[in-house]
C-alpha positions in Angstrom: 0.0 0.0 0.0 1.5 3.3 -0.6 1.2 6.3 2.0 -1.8 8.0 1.1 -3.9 4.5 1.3 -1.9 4.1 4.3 -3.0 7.5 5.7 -6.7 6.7 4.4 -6.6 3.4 6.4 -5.7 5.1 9.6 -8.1 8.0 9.3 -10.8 4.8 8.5 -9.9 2.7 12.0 -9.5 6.0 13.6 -13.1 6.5 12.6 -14.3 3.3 13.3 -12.9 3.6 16.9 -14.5 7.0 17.9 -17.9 5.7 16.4 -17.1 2.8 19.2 -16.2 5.2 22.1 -19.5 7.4 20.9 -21.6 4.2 21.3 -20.1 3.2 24.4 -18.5 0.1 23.3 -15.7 0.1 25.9 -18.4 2.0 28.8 -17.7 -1.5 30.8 -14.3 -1.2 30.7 -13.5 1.4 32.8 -11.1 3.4 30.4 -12.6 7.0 30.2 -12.9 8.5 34.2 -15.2 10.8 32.7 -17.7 11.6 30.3 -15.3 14.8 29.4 -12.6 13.1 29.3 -14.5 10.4 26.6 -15.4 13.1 24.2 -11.9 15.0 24.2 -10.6 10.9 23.5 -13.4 11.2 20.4 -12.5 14.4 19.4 -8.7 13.9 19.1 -9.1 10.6 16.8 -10.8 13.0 14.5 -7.6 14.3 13.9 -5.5 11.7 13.9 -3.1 11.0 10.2 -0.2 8.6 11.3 0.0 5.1 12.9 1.8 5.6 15.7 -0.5 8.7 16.9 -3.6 5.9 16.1 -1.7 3.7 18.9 -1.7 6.5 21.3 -5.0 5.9 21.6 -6.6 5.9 25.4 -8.2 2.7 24.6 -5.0 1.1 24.0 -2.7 2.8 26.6 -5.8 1.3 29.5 -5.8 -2.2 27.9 -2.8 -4.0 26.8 -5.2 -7.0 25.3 -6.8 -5.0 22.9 -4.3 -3.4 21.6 -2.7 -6.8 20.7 -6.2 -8.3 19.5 -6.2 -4.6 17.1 -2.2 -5.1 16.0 -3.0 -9.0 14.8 -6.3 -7.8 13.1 -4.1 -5.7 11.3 -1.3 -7.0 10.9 -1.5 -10.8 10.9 -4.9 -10.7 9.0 -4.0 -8.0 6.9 -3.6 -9.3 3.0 -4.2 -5.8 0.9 -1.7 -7.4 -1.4 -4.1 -10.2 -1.9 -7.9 -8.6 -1.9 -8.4 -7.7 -5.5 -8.9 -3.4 -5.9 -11.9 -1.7 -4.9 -14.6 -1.6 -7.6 -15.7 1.8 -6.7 -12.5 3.8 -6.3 -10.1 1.2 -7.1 -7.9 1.7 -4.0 -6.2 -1.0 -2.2 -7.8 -3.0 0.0 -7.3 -5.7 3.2 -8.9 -8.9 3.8 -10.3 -9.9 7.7 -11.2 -13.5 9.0 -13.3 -12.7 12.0 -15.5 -14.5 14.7 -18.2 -12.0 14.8 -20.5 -14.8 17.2 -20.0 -17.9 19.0 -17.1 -20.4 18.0 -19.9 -23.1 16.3 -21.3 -19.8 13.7 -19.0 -19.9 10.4 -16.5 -17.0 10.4 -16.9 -13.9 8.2 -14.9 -13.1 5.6 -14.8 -9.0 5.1 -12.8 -7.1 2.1 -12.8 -3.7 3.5 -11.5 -0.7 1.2 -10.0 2.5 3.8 -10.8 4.7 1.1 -14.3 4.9 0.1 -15.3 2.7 3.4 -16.8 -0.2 1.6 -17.4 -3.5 3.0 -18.1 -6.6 1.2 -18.7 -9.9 3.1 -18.2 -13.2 1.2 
């Protein structure tokens, strides 16, 4: 992938993480002290353009697990050189495995393009 579809990916997770904190997705975890203190955390993802800054991420800092459950998602599952280009903008794109439900459902296979934030399931 080169760096602007590498940029586009981050500001896409970066996205998909604040839409998580806004939803209270990690309310049981005990990350945010405060409500304030959860929408400056949403705010500042808004902004985010680099990896490493992603990383920085309150929800990762609180909990180590998730941060390596995130890193193998994208990393280990990551095969953009694989997953044939986006049909609508033509951009690289990654393919996940994931267990979306209990270990005897069939797993979902997801091509999702950063870009245009398409989603095909197979």
């Amino acid at each position: 992938m080169n760096t602007t579809n590498n940029s586009s990916f981050v500001s896409y997770e970066a996205n998909c993480l604040k839409l998580q904190i806004d939803c209270g997705c990690f309310d049981n975890m005990q990350i945010f002290s405060s409500e304030e203190e959860k929408i400056n955390e949403s705010s500042r993802l808004l902004q985010i353009s680099n990896v490493s800054s992603y990383y920085d991420c309150k929800v990762f800092a609180e909990n180590a697990k998730l941060k390596e459950m995130v890193l193998k998602k994208l990393s280990g599952k990551n095969e953009a050189n694989t997953a044939p280009p986006c049909p609508r903008c033509g951009s690289d794109r990654y393919s996940i495995s994931a267990q979306r439900r209990s270990a005897d459902e069939p797993m979902n296979h997801e091509i999702h393009c950063p870009t245009c934030n398409n989603i095909e399931f197979k």
